[in-house]
LOKE-251648 format. One record per residue: residue number from 0; residue in one letter; chain; z, y, x of N, C-alpha, C in turn. Coordinates in steps of 0.02 Angstrom, whole numbers, always signed. Each point is the difference from the previous one (the first is absolute). Layout:
BEGIN
num, residu, chaine, n_pz, n_py, n_px, ca_pz, ca_py, ca_px, c_pz, c_py, c_px
NUM, A, A, Z, Y, X, Z, Y, X, Z, Y, X
...
This chain:
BEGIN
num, residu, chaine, n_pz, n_py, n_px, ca_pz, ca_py, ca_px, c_pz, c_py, c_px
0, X, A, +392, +421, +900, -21, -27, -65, -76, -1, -3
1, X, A, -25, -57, -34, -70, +4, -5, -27, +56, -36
2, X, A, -43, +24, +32, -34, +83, -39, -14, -8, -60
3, X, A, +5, +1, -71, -41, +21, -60, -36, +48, +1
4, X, A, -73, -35, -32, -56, +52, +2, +27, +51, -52
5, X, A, +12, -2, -76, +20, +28, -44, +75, -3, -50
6, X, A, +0, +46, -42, +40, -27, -64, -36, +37, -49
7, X, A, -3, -32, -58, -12, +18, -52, +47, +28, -71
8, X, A, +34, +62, +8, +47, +27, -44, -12, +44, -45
9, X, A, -15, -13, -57, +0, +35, -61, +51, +38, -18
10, X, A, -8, +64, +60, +98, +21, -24, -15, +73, -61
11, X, A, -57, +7, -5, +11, +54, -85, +40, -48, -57
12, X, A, -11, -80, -8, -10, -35, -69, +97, -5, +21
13, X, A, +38, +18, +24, +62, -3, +6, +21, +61, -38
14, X, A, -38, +29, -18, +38, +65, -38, -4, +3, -52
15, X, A, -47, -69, -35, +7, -11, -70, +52, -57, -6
16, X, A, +50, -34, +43, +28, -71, -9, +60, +4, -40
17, X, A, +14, +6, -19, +71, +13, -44, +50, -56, +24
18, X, A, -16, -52, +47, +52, -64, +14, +24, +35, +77
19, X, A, -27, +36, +20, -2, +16, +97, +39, +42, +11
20, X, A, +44, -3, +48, +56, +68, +33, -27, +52, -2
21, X, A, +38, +42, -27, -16, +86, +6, -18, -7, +70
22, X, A, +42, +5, +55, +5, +16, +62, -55, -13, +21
23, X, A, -28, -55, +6, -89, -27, +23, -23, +33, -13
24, X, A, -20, +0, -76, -54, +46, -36, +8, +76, +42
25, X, A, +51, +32, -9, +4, +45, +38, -43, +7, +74
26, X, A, +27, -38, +30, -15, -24, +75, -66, +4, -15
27, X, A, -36, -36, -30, -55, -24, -7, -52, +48, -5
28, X, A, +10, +34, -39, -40, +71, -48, +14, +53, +47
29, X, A, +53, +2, +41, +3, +63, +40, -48, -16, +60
30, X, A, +12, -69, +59, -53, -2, +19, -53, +0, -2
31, X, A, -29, -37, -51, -75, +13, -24, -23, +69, -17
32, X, A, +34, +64, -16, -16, +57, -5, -7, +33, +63
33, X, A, +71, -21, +32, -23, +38, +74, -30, -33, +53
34, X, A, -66, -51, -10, -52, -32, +20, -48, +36, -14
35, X, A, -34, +4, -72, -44, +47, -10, -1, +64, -8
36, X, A, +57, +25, -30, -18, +68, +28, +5, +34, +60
37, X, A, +32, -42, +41, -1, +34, +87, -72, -14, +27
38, X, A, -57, -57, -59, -61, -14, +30, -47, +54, -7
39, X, A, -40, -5, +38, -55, +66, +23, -71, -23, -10
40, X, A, -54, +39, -27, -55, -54, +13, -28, -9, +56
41, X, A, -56, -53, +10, -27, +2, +50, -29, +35, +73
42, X, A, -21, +34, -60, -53, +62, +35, +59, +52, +46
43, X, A, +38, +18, -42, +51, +26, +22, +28, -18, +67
44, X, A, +12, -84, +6, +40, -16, +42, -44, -5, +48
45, X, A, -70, -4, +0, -39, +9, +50, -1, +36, +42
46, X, A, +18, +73, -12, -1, +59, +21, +46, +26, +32
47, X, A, +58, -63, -4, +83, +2, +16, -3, +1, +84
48, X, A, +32, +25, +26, +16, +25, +84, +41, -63, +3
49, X, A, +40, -38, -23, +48, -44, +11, -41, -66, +11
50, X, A, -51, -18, -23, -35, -38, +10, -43, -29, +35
51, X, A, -6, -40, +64, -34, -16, +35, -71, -24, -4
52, X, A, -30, +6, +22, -91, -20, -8, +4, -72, -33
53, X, A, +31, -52, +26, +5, -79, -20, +24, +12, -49
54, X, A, +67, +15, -37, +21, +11, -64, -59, +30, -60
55, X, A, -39, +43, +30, -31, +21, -28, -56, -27, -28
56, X, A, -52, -33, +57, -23, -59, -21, +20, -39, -34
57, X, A, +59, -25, +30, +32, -58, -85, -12, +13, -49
58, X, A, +29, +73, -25, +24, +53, -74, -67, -30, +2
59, X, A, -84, +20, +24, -74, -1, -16, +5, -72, -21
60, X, A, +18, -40, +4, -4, -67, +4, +3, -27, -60
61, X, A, +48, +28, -19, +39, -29, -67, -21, +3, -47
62, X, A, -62, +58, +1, -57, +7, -74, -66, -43, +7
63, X, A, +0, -34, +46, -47, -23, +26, +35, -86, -27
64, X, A, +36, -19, +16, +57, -68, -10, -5, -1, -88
65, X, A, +31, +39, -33, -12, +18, -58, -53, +0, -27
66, X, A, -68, +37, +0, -53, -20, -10, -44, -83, +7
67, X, A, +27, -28, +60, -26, -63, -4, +32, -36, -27
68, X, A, +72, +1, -18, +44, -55, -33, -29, +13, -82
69, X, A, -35, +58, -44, -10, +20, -49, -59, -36, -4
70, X, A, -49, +6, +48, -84, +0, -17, +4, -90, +28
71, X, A, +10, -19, +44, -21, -50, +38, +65, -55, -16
72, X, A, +48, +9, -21, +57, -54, -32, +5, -4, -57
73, X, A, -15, +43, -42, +28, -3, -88, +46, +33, -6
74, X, A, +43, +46, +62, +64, +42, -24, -20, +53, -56
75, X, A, +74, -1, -33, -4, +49, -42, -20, +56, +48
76, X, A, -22, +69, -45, +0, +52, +12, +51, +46, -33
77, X, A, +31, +45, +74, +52, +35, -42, -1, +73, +44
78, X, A, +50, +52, -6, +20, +38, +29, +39, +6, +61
79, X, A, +14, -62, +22, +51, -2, +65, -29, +27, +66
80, X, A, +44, +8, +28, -18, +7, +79, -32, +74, +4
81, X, A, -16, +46, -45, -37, +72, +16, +75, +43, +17
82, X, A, +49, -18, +28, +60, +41, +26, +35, -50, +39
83, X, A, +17, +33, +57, +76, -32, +45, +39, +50, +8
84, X, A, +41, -42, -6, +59, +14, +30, +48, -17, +85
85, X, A, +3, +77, +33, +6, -3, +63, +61, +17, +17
86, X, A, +51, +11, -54, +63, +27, +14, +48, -61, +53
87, X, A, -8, -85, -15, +31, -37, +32, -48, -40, +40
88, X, A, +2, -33, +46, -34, -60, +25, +31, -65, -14
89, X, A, +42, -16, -31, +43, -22, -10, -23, -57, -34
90, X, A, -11, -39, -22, -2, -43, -50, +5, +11, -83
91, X, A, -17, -5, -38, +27, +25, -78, +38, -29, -34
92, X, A, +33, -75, -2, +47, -11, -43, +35, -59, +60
93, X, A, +51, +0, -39, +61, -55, +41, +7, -59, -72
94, X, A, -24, -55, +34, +3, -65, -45, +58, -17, +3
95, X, A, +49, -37, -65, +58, -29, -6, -28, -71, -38
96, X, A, +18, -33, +23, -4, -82, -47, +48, -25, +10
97, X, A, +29, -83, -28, +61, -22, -21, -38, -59, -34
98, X, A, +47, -71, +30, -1, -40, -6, +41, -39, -15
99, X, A, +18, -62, -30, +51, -36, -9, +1, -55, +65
100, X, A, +75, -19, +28, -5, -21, +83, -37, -89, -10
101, X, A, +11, -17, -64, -8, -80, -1, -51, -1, -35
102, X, A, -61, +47, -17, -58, -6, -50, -58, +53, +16
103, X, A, -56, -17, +32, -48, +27, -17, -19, +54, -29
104, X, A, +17, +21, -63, +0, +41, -46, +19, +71, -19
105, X, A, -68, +53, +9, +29, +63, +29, +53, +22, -37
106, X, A, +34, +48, -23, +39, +19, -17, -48, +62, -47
107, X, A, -9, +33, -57, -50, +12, -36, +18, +87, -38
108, X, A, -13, +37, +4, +3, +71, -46, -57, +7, -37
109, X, A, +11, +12, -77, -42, +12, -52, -22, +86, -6
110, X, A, -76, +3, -7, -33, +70, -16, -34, +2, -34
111, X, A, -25, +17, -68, -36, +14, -46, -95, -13, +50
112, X, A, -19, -19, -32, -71, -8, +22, -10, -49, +36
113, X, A, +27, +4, +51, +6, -33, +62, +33, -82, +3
114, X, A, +52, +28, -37, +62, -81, -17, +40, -5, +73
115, X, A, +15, -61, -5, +38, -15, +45, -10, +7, +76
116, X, A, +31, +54, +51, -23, +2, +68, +65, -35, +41
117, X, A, -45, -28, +36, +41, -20, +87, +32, +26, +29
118, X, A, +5, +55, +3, +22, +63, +60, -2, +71, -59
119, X, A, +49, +45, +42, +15, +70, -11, -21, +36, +49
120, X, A, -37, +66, -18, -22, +32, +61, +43, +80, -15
121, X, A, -3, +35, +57, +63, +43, +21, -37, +45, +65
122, X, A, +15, +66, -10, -46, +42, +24, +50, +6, +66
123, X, A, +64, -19, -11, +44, +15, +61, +41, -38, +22
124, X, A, +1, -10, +57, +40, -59, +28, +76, -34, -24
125, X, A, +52, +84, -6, +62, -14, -34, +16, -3, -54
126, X, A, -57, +2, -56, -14, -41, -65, -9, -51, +14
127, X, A, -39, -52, +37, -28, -46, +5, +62, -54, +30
128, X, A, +26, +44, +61, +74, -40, +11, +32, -18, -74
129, X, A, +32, +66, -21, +52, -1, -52, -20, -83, -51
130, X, A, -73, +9, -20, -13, -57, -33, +19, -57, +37
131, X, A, -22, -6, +56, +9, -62, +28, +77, -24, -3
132, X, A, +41, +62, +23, +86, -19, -22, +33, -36, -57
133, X, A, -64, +6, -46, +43, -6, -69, -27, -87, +0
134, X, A, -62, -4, +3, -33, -41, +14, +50, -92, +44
135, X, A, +14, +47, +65, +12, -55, +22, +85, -13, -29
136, X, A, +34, +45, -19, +54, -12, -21, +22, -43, -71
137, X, A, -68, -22, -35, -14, -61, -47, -21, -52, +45
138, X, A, +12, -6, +61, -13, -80, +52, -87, -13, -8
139, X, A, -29, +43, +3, -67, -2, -4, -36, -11, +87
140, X, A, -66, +2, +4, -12, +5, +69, -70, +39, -19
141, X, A, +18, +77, +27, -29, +70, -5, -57, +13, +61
142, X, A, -45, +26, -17, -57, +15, +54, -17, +73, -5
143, X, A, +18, +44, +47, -20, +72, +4, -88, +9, +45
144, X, A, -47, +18, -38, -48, -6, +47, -30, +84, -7
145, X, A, -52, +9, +22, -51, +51, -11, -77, -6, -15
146, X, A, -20, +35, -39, -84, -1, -26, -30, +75, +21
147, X, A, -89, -43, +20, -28, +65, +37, -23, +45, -60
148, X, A, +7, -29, -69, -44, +45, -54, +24, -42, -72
149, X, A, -11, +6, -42, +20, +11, -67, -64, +25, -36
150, X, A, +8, -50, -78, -45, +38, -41, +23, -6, -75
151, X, A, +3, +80, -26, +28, +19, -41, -60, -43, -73
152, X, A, -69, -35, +5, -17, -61, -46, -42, +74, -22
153, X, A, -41, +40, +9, -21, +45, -31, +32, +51, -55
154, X, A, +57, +8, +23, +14, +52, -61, +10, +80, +42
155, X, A, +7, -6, +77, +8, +64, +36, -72, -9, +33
156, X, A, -4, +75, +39, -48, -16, +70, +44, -9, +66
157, X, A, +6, -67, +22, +20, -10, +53, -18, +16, +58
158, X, A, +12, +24, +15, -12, +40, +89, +6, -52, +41
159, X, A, -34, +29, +65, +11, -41, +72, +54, +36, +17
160, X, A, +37, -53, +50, +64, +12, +33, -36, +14, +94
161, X, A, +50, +48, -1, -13, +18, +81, +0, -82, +27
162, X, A, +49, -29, -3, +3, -84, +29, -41, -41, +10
163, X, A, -67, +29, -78, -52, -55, +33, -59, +27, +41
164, X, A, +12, +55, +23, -56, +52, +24, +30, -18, +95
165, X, A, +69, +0, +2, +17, -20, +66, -22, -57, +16
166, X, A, -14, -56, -60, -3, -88, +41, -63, -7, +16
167, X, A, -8, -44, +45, -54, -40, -13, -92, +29, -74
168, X, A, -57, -26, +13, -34, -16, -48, -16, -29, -26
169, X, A, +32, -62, +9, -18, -73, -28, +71, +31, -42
170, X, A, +55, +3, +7, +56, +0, -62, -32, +66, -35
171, X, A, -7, +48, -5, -31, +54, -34, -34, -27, -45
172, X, A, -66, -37, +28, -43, -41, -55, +34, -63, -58
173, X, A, +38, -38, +55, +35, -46, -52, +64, +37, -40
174, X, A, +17, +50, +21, +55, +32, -68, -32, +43, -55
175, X, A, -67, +41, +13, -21, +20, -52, -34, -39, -38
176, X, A, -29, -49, +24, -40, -51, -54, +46, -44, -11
177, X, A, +77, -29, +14, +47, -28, -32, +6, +35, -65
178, X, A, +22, +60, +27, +54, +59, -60, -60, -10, -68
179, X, A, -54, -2, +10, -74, +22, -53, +7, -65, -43
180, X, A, +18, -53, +50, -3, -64, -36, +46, -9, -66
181, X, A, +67, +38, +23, +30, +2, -62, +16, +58, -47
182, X, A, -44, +27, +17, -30, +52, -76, -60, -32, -24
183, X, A, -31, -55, +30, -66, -18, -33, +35, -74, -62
184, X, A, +17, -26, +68, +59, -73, -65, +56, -18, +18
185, X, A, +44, +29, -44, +76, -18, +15, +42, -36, -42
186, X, A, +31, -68, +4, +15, -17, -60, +85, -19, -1
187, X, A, +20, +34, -57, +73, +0, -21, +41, -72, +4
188, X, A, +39, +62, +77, +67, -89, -5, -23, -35, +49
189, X, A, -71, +8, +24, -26, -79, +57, -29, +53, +61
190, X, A, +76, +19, +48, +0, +21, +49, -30, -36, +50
191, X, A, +28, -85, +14, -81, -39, +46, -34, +24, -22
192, X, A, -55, +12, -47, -69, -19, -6, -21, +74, +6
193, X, A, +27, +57, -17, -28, +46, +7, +25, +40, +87
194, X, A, +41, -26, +27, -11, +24, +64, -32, -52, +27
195, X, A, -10, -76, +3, -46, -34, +19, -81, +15, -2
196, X, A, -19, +25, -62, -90, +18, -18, +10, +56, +45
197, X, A, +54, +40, +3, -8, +102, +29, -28, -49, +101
198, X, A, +60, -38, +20, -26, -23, +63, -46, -28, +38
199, X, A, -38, -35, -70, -65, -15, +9, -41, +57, -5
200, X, A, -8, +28, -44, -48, +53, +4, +4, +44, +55
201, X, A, +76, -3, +25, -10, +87, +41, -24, -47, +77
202, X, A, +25, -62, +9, -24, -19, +62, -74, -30, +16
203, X, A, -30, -21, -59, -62, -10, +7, -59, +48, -33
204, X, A, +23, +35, -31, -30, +76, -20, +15, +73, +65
205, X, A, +54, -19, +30, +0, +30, +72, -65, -7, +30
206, X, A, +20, -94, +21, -67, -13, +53, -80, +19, -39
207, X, A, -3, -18, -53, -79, +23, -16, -4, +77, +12
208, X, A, +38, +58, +1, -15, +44, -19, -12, +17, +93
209, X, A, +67, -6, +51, -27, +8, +63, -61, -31, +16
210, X, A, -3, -55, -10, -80, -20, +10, -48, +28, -35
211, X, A, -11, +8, -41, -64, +75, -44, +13, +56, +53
212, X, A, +55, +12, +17, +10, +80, +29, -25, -21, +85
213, X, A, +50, -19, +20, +0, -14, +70, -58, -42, +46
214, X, A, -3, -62, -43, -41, -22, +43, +25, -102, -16
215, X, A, -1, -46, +18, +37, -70, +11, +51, +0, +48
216, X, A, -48, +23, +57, +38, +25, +78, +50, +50, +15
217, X, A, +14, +32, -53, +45, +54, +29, +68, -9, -16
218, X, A, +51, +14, +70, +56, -18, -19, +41, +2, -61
219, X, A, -8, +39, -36, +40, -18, -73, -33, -30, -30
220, X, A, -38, -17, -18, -45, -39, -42, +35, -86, +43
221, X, A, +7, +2, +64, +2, -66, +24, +106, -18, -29
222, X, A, +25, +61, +22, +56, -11, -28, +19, -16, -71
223, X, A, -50, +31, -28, +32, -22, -77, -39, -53, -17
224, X, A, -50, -44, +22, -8, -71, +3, +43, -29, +31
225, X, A, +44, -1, +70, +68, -27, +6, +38, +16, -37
226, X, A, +48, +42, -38, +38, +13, -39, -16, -72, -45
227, X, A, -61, -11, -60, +7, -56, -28, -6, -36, +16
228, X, A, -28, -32, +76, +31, -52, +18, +79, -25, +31
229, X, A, +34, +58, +17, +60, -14, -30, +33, -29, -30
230, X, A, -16, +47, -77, +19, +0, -58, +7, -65, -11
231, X, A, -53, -60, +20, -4, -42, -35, +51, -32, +34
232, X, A, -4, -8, +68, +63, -29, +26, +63, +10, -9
233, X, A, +7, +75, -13, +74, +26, -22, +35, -38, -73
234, X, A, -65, -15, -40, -2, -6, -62, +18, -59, -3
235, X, A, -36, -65, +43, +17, -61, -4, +97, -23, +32
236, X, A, -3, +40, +46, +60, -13, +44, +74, +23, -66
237, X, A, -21, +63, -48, +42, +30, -31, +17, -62, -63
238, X, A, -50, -30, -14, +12, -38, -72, +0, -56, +7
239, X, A, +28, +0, +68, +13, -80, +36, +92, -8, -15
240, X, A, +17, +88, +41, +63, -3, -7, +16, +14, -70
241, X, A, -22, +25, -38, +27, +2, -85, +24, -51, -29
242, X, A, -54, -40, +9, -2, -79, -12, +44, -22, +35
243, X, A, +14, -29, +38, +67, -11, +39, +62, +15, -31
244, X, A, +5, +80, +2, +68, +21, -48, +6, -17, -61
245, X, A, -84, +15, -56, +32, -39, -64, +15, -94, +1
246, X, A, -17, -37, +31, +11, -74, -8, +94, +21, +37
247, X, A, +12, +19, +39, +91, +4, +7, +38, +29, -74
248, X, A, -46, +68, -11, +56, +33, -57, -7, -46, -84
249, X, A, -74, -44, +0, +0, -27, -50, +52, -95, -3
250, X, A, +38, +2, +78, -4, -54, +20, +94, -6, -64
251, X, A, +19, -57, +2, +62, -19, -56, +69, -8, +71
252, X, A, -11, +62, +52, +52, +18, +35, +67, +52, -31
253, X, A, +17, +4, +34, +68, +31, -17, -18, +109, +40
254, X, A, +29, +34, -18, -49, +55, -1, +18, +12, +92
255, X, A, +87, +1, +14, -5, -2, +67, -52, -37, +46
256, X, A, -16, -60, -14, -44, -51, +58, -60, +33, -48
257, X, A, -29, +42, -25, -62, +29, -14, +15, +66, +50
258, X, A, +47, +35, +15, -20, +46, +50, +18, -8, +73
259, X, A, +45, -62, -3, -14, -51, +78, -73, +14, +11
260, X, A, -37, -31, -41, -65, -40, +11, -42, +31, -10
261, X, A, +11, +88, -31, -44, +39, +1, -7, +54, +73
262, X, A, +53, -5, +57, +0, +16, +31, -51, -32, +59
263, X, A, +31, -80, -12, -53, -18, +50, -70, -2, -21
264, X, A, -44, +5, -48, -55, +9, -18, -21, +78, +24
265, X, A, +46, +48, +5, -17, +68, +18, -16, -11, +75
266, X, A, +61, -22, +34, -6, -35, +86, -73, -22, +20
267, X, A, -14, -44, -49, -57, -54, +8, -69, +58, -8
268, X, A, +3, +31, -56, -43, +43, -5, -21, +46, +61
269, X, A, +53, +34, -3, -21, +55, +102, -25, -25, +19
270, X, A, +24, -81, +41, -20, -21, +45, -78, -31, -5
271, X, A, -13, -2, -71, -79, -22, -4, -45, +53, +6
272, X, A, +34, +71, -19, -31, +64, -2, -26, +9, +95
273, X, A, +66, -22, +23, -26, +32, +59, -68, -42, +25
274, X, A, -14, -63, -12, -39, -33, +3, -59, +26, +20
275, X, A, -19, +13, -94, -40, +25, -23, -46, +75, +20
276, X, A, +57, +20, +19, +2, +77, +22, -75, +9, +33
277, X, A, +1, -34, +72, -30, +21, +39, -76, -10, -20
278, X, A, -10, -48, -56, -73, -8, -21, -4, +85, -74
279, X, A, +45, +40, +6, -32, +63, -47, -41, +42, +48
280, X, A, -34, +13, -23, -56, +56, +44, +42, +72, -22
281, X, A, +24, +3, -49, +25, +73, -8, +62, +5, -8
282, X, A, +54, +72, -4, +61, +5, +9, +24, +6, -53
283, X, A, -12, -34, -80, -3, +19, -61, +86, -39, -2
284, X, A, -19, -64, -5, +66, -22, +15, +40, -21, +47
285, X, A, -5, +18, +45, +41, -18, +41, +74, +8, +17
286, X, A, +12, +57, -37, +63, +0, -23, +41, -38, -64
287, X, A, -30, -48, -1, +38, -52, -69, +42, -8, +35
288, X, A, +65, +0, -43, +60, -38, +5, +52, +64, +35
289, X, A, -38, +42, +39, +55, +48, +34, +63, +38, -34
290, X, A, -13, +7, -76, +90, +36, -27, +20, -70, -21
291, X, A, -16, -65, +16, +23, -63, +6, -21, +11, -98
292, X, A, -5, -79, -19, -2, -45, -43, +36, -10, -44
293, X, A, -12, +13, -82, +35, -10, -53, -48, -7, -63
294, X, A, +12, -17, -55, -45, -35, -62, -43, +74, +13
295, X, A, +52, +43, -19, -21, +90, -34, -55, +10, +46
296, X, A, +6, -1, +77, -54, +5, +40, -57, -50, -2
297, X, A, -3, -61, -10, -65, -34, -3, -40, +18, -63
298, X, A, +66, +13, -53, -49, +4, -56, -37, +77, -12
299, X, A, +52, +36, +41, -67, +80, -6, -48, -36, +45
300, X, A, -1, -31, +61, -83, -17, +34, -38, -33, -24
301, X, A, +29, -66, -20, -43, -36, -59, -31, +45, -66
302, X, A, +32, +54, -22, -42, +41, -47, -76, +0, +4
303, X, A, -15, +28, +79, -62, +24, +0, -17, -51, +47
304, X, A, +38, -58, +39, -74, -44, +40, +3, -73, +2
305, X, A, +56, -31, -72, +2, -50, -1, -75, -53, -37
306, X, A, -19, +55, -38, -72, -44, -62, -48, +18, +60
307, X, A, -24, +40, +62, -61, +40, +16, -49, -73, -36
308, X, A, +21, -87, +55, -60, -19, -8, -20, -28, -71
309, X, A, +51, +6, -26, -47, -2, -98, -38, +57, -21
310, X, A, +13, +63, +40, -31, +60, -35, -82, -16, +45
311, X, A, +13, -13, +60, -63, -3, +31, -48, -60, -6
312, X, A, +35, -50, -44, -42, -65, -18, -40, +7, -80
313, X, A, +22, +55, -24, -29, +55, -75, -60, +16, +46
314, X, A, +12, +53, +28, -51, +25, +46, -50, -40, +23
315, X, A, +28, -55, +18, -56, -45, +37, -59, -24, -58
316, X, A, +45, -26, -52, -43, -16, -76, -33, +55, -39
317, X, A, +23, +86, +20, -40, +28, -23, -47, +27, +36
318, X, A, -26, -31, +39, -55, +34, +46, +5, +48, +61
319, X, A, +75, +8, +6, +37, +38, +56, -16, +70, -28
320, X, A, +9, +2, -80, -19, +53, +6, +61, +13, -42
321, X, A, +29, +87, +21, +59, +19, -33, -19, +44, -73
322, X, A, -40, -5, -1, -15, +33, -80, +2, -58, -50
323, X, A, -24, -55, +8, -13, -74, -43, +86, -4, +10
324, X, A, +31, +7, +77, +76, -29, +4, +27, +19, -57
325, X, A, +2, +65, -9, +29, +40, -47, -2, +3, -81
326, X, A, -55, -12, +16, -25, -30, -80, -13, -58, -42
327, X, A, +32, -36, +64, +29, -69, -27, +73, -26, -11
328, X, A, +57, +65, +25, +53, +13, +2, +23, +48, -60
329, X, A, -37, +39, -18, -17, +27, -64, +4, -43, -67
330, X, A, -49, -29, +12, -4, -56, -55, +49, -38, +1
331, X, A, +25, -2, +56, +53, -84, -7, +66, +31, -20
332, X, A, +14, +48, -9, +68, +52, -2, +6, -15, -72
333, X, A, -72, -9, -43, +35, +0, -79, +7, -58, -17
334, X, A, +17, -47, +47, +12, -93, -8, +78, +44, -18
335, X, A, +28, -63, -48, +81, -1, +6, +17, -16, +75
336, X, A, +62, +0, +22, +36, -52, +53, -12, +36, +69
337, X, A, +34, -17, +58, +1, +42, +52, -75, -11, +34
338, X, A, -20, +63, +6, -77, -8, +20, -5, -22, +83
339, X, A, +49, -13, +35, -20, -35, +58, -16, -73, -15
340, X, A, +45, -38, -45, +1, -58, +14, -66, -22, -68
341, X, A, -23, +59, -26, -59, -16, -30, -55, +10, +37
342, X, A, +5, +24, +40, -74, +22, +78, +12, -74, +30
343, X, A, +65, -19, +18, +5, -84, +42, -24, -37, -31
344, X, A, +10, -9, -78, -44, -42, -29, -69, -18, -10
345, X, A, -37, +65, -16, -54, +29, -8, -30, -13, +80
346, X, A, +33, +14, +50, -23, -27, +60, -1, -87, +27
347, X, A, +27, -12, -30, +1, -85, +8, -39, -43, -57
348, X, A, -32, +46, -63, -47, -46, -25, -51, +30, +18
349, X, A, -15, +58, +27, -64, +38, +33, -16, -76, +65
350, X, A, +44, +18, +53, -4, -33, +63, -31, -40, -15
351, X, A, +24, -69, -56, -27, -62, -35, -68, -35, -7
352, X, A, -2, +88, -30, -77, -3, -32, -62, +10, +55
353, X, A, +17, +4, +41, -36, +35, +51, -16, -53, +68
């Protein structure tokens, strides 16, 4: 499955919902407790025998990542990240989504604050099944995935996970300045747009920050300038096939010859992927398509990398700079109407003018 940099789960605002399963809430509130309180602070974990010199550096890293996403991006400032947690390496939540087989259209759970989300997150795998059982047994088409991090939207201090201290430093950088992105602006119900802005920021707030640190030249800094060039290709190739599927499911067929015909569009798809493949410089996606193809699965990937090049054509108009990005996304949030397709607009009489 293609990697997700993040998720963004507000799982305290579930314990005020009065519409939501006991059982979740449960689920929900028990993991999140035994996240932070098994977390340790920093300093502490520094000092930890379990920890290798590179890990350790990372843990150093991460106040450093934090600091520039605050001073040098416009991130909020908060309390996160002064504790990890080292009990798992594991990943932190198990994604469930759900789709309808002949429509586009995620399948949706309501939370106070937040509104309507895409996906359910689940601290443990045979919760995460169980949902999916129930799930596909309404003829749905279900996507079980995993996220490297989560952000509780400022109401906890979120800790680092052992997971991101093992990867890479280019994902370290792009998941903590993702996660920041949405405690800085998160807006209720419009899951594109707020994991779309989090992917822009964490992948091009990555690369500025290795380049301040590192150097232009130094291998991470050069990788996470491939990463968005990627992106963009991943991005174009992904909302090629969307498009594709909605002109069939919107087409005045009969619903069987809509999943004839949604099959061969999946066919058609691989085979352009593999194409494509060999022009990615990095291993971000290269696993598309591997637990094979269904609405539920494109539409968790499309979450976070179907808009990149509208988020990065903002960028381009604001000076490439992610503080103006942000604060022009700010402003546009108190327009009525879905604020992507008010940025497309706003970008096509900009272009005009210009």
């Amino acid at each position: 499955m293609v990697k997700k940099p993040t998720l963004a789960i507000c799982l305290i605002l579930i314990l005020f919902c009065t519409g939501c399963r006991l059982s979740y809430i449960f689920h929900a509130a028990a993991g999140q407790f035994r996240l932070l309180s098994g977390s340790i602070p920093v300093e502490e974990a520094l000092a930890h025998a379990s920890l290798t010199r590179e890990q350790k550096d990372k843990l150093r890293l991460v106040a450093r990542i934090k600091d520039f996403g605050e001073r040098e991006l416009g991130l909020q400032e908060t309390d996160n990240y002064q504790n990890v947690y080292l009990e798992s390496r594991q990943r932190p939540i198990y994604i469930v989504s759900a789709c309808p087989k002949d429509r586009l259209t995620p399948v949706t759970w309501w939370f106070p604050v937040v509104g309507d989300m895409p996906y359910l997150g689940f601290f443990d795998l045979e919760s995460a099944t169980a949902e999916k059982e129930k799930l596909l047994k309404k003829d749905l088409d279900v996507n079980v995935g995993m996220a490297d991090a989560y952000s509780t939207l400022g109401w906890f201090r979120d800790p680092v996970t052992l997971n991101l201290i093992d990867g890479p430093i280019v994902d370290l950088a792009e998941t903590i300045l993702h996660e920041m992105t949405h405690t800085t602006l998160y807006l209720k119900g419009q899951g594109e747009f707020n994991e779309g802005l989090a992917v822009l920021v964490g992948k091009v707030g990555a690369t500025l920050f290795l380049e301040a640190t590192y150097g232009p030249s130094h291998l991470s800094t050069v990788e996470a300038k491939e990463s968005i060039e990627d992106e963009r290709l991943f991005s174009t190739f992904l909302n090629s096939l969307l498009q594709n599927l909605e002109r069939l499911y919107n087409s005045p067929i009969e619903y069987q010859e809509k999943m004839s015909g949604r099959e061969k569009v999946f066919s058609a798809s691989i085979e352009e992927f593999e194409h494509i493949k060999p022009a990615l410089k990095t291993a971000r996606f290269t696993g598309f398509g591997s637990p094979g193809l269904n609405n539920a699965y494109l539409m968790s990937v499309g979450l976070y990398h179907r808009h990149f090049h509208l988020f990065e054509a903002v960028l381009k108009m604001k000076n490439n700079s992610i503080r103006e990005t942000l604060s022009f996304f700010r402003e546009l949030s108190e327009k009525e109407g879905d604020i992507l397709r008010n940025a497309g607009t706003w970008l096509s009489r900009n272009s005009q003018d210009r």
